[in-house]
N, C-alpha and C positions, 0 to 999 in steps of 0.2 A: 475414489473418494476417501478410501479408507487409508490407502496410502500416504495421503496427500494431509490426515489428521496427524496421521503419526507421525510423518515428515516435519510440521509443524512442531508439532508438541517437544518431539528430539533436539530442534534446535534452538529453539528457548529454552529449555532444561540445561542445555551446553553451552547455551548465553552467557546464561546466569552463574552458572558455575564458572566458566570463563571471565566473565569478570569481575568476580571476587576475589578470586584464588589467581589466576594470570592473567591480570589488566594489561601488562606493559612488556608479555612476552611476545615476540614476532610473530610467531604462526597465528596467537590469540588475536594479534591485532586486524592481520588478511583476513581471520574467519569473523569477526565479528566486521569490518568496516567491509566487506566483500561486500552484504546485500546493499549497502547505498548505492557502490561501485553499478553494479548488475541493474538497479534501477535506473540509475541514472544510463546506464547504455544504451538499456530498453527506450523508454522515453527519447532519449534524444536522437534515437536513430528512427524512433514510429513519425518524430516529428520535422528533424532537418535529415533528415537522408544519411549518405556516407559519412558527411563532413562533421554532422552532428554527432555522430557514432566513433568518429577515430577522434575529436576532441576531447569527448567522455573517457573515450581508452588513453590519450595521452594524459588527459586529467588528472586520472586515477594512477598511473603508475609513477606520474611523481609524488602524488602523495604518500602514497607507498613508500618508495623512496626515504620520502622526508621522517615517516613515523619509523620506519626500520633504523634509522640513524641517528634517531631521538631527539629530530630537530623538528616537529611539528606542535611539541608543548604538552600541555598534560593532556594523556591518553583518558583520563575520563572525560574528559569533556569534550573529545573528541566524539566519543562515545553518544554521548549527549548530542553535541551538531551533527552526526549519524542517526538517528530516531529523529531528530526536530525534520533534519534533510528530507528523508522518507516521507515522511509525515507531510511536512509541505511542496512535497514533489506531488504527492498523490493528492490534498487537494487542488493543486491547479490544474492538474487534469483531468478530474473530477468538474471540477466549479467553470474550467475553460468553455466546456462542452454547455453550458447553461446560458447561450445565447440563443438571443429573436432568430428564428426559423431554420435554429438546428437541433437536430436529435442527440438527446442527451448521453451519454455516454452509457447507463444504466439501458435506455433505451436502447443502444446500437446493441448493446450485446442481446436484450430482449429479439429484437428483428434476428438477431443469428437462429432463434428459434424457432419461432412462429410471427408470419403478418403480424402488423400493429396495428389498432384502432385508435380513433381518435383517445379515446377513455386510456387506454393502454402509453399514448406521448405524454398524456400530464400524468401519469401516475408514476410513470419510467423517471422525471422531469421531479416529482416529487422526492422520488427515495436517490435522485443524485443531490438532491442537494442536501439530503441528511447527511449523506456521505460524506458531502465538504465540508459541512461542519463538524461531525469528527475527526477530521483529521485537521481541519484548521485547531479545534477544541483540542485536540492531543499534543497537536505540535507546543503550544501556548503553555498547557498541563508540564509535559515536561522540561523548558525550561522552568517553569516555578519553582516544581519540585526538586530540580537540582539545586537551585540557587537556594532554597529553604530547606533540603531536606537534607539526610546524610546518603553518599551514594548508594548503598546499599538498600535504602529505600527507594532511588529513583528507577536500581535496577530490577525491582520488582515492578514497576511502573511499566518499563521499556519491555521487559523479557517475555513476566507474565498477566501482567493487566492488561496491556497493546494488542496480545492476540486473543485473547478473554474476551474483549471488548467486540474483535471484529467477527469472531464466530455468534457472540449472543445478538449483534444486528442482524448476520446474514440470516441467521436461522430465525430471530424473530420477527424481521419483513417474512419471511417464506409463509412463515405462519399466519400472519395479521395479513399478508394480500388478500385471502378469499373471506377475510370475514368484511373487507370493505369492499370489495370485489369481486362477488359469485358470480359473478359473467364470466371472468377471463377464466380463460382457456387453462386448464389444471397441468402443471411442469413440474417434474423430479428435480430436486438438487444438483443433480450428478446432472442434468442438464445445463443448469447455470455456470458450470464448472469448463465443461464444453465448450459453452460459449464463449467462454473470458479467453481462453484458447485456440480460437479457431481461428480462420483468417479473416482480419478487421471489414466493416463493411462499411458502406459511404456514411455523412451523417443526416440523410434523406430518409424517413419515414417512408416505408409500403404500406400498403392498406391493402 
């Protein structure tokens, strides 16, 4: 877990430094448009199989291409459609998962844990859709604030406000669960961590 903070913390700190200082240097641009790349593989290989998985890679290595050879246009707003990307990548798979008689994705990884109760689907059900609405809310945020602001302010947006944001919810649900919820069953963080990790599970509710 400790890891995984400092891991965090390291590469927004080298973000932001990154894109002040070397916006439009090569290696600056792999390192910073890599985690779209890495999402976008994840997802489309969790969701279409192979074919979704070697289109994501073929995707990505011409864009690559294209930014390395200075044909893909201005690298800040690359930048910019890079965080918007993320950002509305994860809420659709967030928000996808909030359909009639399926277990929410907050929920699936809850089940990695321990059985579900009924009380346990709508509350799993409740904090995904907080979820989609931050990142629906962020993705929104940072176009605005590009378009209004100056980059430098959007890169504090994207670098260090975006994971500011997603530590003070995870850790604030953690907390506010047992105050509207002294039933359920009491979980470490470092369990939660596990679970987003482990291997995916149907999205059928146990009891």
């Amino acid at each position: 877990m400790a890891l995984l903070l400092i891991a965090g913390v390291a590469y927004a700190c080298v973000s932001q430094w990154m894109m002040l200082y070397h916006p439009a240097e090569p290696w600056a641009i792999v390192a910073l448009l890599g985690p779209l790349w890495l999402t976008a593989m994840g997802l489309a290989g969790s969701r279409f199989g192979g074919r979704g998985l070697a289109f994501s890679v073929v995707g990505g290595a011409v864009l690559f291409a294209l930014v390395i050879r200075g044909d893909a246009g201005d690298t800040n707003r690359l930048y910019m459609l890079q965080h918007v990307g993320i950002n509305a990548l994860l809420c659709g798979w967030f928000g996808g998962t909030l359909r009639a008689g399926r277990l929410s994705l907050i929920g699936q990884f809850a089940q990695r844990v321990h059985p579900l109760s009924p009380a346990h689907v709508v509350y799993t059900a409740q904090v995904t859709r907080v979820w989609t609405f931050y990142f629906a809310a962020m993705a929104l945020a940072s176009v605005v604030v590009f378009e209004t602001q100056s980059f430098a302010i959007w890169s504090v947006l994207a670098n260090l406000v975006t994971p500011l944001m997603i530590v003070a919810l995870f850790l604030g649900e953690h907390l506010l669960r047992y105050r509207l919820h002294p039933e359920f069953e009491r979980t470490r963080l470092v369990d939660a961590v596990r679970a987003f990790y482990s291997t995916p599970v149907s999205g059928t509710a146990r009891r």
